[in-house]
N, C-alpha and C positions, 0 to 999 in steps of 0.2 A: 723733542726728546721723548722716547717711548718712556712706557714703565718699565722699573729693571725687577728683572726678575728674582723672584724672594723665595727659599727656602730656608723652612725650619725645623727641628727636629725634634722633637717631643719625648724626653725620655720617661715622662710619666713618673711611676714609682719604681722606677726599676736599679736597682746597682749598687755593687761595691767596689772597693777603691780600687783593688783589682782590672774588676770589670772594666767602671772608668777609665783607668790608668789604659787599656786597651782599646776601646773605645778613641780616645782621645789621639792615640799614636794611629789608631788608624786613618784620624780626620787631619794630621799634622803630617801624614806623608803622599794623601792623595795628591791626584794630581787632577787639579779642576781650572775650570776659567776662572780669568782674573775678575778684582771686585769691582770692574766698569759692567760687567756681565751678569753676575751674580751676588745678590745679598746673601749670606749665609749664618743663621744664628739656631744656635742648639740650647737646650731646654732642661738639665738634670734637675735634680730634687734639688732643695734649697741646701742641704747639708754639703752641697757637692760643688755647689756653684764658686765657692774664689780658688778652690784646685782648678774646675774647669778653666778658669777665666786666666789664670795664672800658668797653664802649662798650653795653651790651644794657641795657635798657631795665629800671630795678631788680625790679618780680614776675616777671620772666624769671630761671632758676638756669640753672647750667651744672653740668656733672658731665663726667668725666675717662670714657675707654673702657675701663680698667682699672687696675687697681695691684697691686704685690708682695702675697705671699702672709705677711711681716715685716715686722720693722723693718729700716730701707734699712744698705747695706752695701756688699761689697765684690761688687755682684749687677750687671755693667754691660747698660747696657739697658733697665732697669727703673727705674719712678716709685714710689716709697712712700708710701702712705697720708699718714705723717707730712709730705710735700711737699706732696699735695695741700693739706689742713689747715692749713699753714703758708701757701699762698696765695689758702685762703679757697675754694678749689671743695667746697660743700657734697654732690656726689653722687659714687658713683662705678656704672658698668655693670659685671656683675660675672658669669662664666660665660656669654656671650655665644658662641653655637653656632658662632660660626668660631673662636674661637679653642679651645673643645673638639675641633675637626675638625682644622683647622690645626695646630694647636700641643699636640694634645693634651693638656689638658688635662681630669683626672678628675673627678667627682662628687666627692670627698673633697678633689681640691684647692680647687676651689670654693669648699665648705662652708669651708675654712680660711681661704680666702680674705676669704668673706663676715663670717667670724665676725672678724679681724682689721682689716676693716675697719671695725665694727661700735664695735670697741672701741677707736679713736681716734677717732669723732668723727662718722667716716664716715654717710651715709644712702645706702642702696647699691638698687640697679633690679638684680634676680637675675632671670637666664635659664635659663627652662628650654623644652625641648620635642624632637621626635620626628622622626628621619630619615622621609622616605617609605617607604623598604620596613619600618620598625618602624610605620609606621602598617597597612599595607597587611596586617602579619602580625596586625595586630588588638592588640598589647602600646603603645599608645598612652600609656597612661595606669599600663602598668607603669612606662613609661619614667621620665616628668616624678613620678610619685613616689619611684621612687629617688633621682631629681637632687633633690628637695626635700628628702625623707628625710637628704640625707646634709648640706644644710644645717641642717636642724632640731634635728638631732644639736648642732650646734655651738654654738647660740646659743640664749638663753633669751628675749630680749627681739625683737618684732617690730614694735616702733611704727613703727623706722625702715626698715622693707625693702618695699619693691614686689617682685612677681611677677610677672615676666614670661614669659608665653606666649607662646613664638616656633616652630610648628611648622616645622622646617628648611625642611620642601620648598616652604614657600612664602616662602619668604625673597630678596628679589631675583627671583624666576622668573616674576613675574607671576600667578602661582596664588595664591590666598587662600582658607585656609578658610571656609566658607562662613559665614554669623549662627550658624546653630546646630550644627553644630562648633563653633566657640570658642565658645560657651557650654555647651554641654557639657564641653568639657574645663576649663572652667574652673570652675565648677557643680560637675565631680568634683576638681578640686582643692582649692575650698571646703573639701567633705567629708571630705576627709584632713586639712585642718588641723586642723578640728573633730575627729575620730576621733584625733588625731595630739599634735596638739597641744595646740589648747583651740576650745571654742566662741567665745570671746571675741577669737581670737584668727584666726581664719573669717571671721569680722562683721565685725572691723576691718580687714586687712592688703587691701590693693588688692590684684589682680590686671588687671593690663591686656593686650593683646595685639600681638606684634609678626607680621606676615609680609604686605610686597605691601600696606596699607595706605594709602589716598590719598584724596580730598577725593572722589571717586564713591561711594567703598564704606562712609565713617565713620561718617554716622547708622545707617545700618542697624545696622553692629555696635555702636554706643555704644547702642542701645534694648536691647541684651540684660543682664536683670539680673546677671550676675555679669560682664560686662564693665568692667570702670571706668576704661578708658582705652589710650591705645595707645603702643608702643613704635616710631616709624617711622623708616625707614632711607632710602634715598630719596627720599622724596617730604618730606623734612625740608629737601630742598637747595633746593626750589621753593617760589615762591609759595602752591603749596595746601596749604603748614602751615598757616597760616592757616585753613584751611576746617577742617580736621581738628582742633587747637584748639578752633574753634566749635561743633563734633560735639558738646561738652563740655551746650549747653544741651537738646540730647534727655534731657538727665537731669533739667537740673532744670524740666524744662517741666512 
C-alpha cells in the first residue's frame, strides 16, 4: 500500500464568518477524488474551527494551527490538546515556521510539543524547513534534520504524524522551490528517517510540502516521488484548492 496522498490547507489568520461561510461552500461543492485517494484536512483560526467542522462536507478533517506544549491550565491564551479532543478536531499543525520566527519557538519545544500532542489523541502535520540565507549557506538539510531530530527524540510512534516541508523563503513570497528541490530535500529526509529512525518508518510516514503552492505549479510537484502532498497557506483561501486537491490523481494515474 503506497502513501496516500495528504493535503492540507492553512488558513492562517485569515477570516470572517462570511468569508468562511464561502470558503467552505466552495470546498462542499467541489468535485475531487474520493477519500481512498486523498486525505484532505483544512486549518482555520481556532475561533472558526466547530462552524468549520459542523458545516464541511464529512471526508473533509479540520485541524486547529496549534496547541499548548501540556495539559491546559493556568497558561491564558492558549488552547490544549485536551480541548481540541474534547471537540472533536482530529489534527493539529504543529512547529509551523512563523511561529518558530515569531514567537520563538525551539526545536525542542516543538518536539514536546508534538510528542504531547501525540499522546492525547492528537494526529499532528509537523513543520519543518530552512530560512534562505541557511539555504543559501548550503546547511539546508542540516537544518530540517535537527528540527526533526529533536521530534524524533520525543516520540516513538509515527503513524500519526505528516512532515511537513515548508522552506521559509518560499512561504507567502511567491518563490517556490522548484520539483526537484523538494524532492530532494524531501528524498534526504526520507533517508534520515530510515538511517534515524526506521526503514519502515521512511516507507510510511508522508512528507508533503508547504511554500507558494497553487493550482499552476501542483501536478508538477505531486509527480515527484517522495512528494505526497502539500501543506498550502494561501492559495487554500481560493477556489484553486480545488485544483491542488486534484494534483492528488498524478499519483494514482
Amino acid at each position: 500500500m503506497g502513501r496516500k496522498f495528504f493535503v492540507g490547507g492553512n488558513w492562517k489568520c485569515n477570516g470572517t464568518t462570511d468569508q468562511v461561510d464561502k470558503i467552505v461552500k466552495t470546498l462542499n461543492e467541489g468535485q475531487v477524488p474520493s477519500p481512498d485517494v486523498v486525505e484532505v484536512v483544512v486549518s482555520p483560526p481556532y475561533v472558526f474551527l466547530p462552524v468549520v467542522k459542523s458545516q464541511l462536507r464529512p471526508e473533509f478533517q479540520v485541524a486547529a494551527q496549534n496547541c499548548w506544549v501540556k495539559k491546559g491550565g493556568a497558561f491564558t491564551g492558549e488552547v490544549s490538546a485536551e480541548m481540541l479532543v474534547n471537540l472533536g478536531v482530529p489534527w493539529v499543525i504543529l512547529g509551523h515556521s512563523e511561529r518558530r520566527a515569531l514567537l520563538g519557538e525551539s526545536n525542542e519545544f516543538v518536539g514536546d510539543k508534538v510528542a504531547y500532542a501525540l499522546s492525547q489523541g492528537l494526529k499532528v502535520i509537523a513543520c519543518v524547513g530552512e530560512t534562505l540565507e541557511q539555504r543559501e549557506a548550503g546547511s539546508t538539510m542540516d537544518v530540517v534534520a535537527a528540527q526533526t531530530k529533536a521530534i524524533a527524540e520525543k516520540i516513538n510512534d509515527w503513524s500519526n504524524v505528516v512532515l511537513a516541508y515548508e522552506p521559509v523563503w518560499a512561504i507567502g513570497t511567491g518563490k517556490v522551490a522548484t520539483p526537484d528541490q523538494a524532492q530532494e530535500v524531501h528524498a534526504s529526509l526520507r533517508d534520515w528517517l530510515k538511517t534515524n529512525v526506521s526503514p519502515e518508518v521512511a516507507d510510511s510516514t508522508r512528507i508533503i510540502y508547504g511554500g507558494s503552492v497553487t493550482g499552476a505549479n501542483c501536478k508538477e510537484l505531486a509527480a515527484k516521488p517522495d512528494v505526497d502532498g502539500f501543506l498550502v497557506g494561501g492559495a487554500s483561501l481560493k477556489p484553486e484548492f480545488i485544483d491542488i486537491i486534484n494534483s492528488a490523481t498524478v499519483k494514482s494515474a
